[in-house]
C-alpha positions as CSV (number, residue, x, y, z in Angstrom):
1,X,124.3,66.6,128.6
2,X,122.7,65.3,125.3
3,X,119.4,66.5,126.7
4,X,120.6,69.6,127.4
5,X,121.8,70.2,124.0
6,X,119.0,68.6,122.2
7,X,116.2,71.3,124.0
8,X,118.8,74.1,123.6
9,X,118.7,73.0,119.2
10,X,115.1,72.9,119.4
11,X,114.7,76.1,121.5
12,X,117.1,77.8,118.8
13,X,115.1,76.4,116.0
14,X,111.7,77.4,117.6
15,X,113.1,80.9,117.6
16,X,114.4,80.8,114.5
17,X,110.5,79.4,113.5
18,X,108.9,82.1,114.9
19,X,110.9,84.9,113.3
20,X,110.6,83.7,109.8
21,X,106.8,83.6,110.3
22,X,106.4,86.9,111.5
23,X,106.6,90.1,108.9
24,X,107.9,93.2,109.7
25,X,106.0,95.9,107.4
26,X,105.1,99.2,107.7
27,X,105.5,101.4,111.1
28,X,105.2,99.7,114.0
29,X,103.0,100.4,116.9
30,X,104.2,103.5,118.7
31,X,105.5,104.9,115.7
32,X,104.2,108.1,113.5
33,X,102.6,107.3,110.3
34,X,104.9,108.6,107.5
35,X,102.5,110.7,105.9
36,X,101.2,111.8,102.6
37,X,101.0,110.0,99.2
38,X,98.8,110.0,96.4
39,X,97.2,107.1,95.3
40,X,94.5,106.8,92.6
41,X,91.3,106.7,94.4
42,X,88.6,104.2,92.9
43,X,85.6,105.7,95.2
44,X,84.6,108.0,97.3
45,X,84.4,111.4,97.2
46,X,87.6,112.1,94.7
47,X,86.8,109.1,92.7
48,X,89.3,108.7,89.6
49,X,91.8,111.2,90.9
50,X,95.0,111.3,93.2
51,X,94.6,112.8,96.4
52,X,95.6,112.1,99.7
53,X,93.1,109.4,101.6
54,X,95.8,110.3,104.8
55,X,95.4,114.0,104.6
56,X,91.5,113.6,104.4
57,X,91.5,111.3,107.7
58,X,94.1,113.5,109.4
59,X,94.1,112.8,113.4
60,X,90.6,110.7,113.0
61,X,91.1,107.6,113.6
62,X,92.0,105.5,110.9
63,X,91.9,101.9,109.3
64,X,94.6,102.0,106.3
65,X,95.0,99.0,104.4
66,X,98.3,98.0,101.7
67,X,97.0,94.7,99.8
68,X,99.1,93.8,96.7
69,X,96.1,91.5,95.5
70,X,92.5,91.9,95.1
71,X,91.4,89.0,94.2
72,X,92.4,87.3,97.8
73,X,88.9,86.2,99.9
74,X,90.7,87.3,102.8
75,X,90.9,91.1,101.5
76,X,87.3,91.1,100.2
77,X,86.2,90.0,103.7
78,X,88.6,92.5,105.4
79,X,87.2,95.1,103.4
80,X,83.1,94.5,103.9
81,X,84.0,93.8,107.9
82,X,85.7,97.6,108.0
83,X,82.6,98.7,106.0
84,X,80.6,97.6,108.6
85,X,82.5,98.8,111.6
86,X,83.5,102.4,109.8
87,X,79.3,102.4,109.2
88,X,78.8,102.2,112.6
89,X,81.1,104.4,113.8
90,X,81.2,107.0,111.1
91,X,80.4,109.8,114.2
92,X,83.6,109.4,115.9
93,X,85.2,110.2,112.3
94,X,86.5,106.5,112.0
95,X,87.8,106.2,108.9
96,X,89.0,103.1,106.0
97,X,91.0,102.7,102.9
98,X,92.5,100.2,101.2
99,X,95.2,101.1,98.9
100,X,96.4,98.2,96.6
101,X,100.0,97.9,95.6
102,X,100.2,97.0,91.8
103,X,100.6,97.7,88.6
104,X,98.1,96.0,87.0
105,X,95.7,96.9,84.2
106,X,92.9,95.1,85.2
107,X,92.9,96.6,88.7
108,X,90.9,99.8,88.3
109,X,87.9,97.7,86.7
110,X,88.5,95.1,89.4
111,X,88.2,97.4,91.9
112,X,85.5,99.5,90.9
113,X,83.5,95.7,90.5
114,X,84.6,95.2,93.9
115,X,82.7,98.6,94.7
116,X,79.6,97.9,93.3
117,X,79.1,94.2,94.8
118,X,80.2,95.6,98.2
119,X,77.9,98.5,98.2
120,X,80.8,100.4,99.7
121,X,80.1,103.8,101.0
122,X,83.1,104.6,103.4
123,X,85.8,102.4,103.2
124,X,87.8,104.2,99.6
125,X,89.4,101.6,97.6
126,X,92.9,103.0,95.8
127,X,96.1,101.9,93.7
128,X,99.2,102.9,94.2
129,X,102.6,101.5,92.6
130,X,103.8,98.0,93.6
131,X,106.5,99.3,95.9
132,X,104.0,101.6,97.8
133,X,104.2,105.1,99.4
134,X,108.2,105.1,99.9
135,X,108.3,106.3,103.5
136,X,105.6,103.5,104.3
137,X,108.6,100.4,103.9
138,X,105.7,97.7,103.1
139,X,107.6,94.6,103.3
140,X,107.8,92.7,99.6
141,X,106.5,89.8,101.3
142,X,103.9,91.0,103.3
143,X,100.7,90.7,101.2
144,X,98.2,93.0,103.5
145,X,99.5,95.1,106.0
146,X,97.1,96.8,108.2
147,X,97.6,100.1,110.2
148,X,95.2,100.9,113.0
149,X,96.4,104.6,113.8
150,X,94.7,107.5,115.7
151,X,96.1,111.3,115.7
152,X,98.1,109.9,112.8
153,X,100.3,107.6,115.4
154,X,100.0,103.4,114.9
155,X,98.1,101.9,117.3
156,X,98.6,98.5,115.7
157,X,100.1,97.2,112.8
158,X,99.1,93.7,111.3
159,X,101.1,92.4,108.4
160,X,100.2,88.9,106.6
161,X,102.0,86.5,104.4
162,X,99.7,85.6,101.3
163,X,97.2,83.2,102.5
164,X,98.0,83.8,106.4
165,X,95.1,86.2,107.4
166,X,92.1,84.7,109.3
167,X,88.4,85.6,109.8
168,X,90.0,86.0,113.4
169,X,92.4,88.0,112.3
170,X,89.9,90.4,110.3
171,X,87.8,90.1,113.3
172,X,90.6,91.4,116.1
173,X,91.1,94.3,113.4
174,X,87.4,95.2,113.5
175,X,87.4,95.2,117.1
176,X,90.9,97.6,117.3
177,X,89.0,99.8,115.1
178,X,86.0,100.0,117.3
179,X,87.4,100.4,119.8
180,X,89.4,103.8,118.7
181,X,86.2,104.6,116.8
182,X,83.5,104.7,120.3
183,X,86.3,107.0,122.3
């Protein structure tokens, strides 16, 4: 009996584990993406104004990217690994951006650094306020979620803590995105 009860406590608390580590943020696979915002665009063709990065993409498929920081390893590699998968895959209309979530001052000279040492050419790097595009529900706590969508519907949606992402987790995203971007 005192078996029983101990593995049913540690079956609770392993559930109870693996729900606090996961983040919910963002639509969820199967789910429409909410659709427009305007976030200051860094590069790229609109490059220090508001437009749309969603409207450009419209049913291409897409790579979209809510970071609250830049100055995370993890984000810098995310971004140069969709750089090089949107590079070669630029014919099927694949598509990247990468709006960060902040208010900060320093973030459009960040950014535009981030640019240059990059060499980006597809993937747009944006800001947007800390809350993010209102219809988008990025989780507080989540500090990158990732939304693989095609014909503006999720495909995937990948949400880290701070300091949770992985190389295999940027490298699982890349492959998604290749995947969507050779059909």
């Amino acid at each position: 009996m005192i078996r029983k009860l101990l593995a049913a406590a540690v079956a609770v608390a392993a559930v109870g584990f693996a729900s606090a580590a996961e983040i919910k943020s963002g639509p969820q696979a199967g789910e429409k993406v909410p659709g427009p915002f305007t976030p200051l665009n860094i590069n790229g063709p609109t490059a220090g104004e508001k437009q749309c990065l969603f409207c450009r993409q419209g049913d291409n498929p897409t790579v979209a990217v809510f970071a609250r920081t830049a100055d995370c390893p993890c984000a810098e590699k995310l971004i140069k690994k969709l750089e090089e998968t949107v590079t070669a895959n630029a014919k099927s209309g694949l598509g990247s951006y990468v709006v960060f979530l902040s208010d900060s001052d320093k973030l459009e000279g960040d950014l535009k650094k981030m640019v240059e040492k990059a060499g980006l050419k597809h993937v747009v790097l944006s800001i947007d306020s800390p809350k993010g595009p209102e219809k988008y529900n990025i989780a507080k706590d989540a500090d990158i979620t990732v939304l693989v969508y095609n014909e503006r519907k999720v495909v995937a949606n990948h949400s880290f803590e701070k300091g949770k992402m992985t190389d295999k987790d940027i490298d699982a995203i890349a492959t998604e995105a290749a995947k969507m971007g050779s059909k």
